[in-house]
C-alpha positions as CSV (number, residue, x, y, z in Angstrom):
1,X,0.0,0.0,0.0
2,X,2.7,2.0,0.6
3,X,4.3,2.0,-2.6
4,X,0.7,3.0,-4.2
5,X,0.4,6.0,-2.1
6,X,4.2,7.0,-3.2
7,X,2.9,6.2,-6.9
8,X,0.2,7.9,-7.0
9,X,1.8,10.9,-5.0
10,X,4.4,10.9,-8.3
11,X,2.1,10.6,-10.7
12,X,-0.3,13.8,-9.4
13,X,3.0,16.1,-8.6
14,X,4.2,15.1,-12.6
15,X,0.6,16.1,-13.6
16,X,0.8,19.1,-11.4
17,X,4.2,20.4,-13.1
18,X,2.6,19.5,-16.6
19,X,-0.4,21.7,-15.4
20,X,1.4,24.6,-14.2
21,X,2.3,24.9,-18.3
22,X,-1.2,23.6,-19.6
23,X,-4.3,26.3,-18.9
24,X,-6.8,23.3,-18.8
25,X,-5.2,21.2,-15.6
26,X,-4.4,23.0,-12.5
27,X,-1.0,22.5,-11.6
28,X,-0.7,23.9,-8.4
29,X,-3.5,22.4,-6.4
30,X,-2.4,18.3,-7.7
31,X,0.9,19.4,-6.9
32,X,0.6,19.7,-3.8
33,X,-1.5,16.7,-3.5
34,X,0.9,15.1,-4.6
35,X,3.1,16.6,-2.4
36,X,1.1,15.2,0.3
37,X,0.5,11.8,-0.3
38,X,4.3,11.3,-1.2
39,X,5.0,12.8,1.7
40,X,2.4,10.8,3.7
41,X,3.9,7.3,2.9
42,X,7.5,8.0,1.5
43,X,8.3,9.6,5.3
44,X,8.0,5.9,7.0
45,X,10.0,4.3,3.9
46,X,12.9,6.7,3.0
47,X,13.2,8.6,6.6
48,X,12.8,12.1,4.9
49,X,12.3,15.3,6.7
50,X,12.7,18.6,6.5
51,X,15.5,19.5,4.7
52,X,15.7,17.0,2.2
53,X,12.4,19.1,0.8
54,X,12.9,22.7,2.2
55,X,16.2,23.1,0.6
């Protein structure tokens, strides 16, 4: 399940950089969707934190 959430969370933040070009998608808002649920399951896998995504 984990790697699903990490999949999907990939998948929505590519869409989300494609949309920030394309007027019909909007790329902010499944960006950081995306951002969430990569962040959601990718924390208890990969031990990120902070700074690996602030900087």
């Amino acid at each position: 399940m984990d790697f699903v959430l990490i999949g999907f969370g990939i998948i929505l933040m590519t869409v989300g950089i494609i949309g920030c070009v394309l007027p019909l998608l909007p790329g902010p808002p499944l960006n950081y969707i995306g951002y969430c649920c990569f962040i959601l399951r990718a924390d208890t896998i990969f031990q990120l934190n902070f700074w690996f995504f602030g900087q």
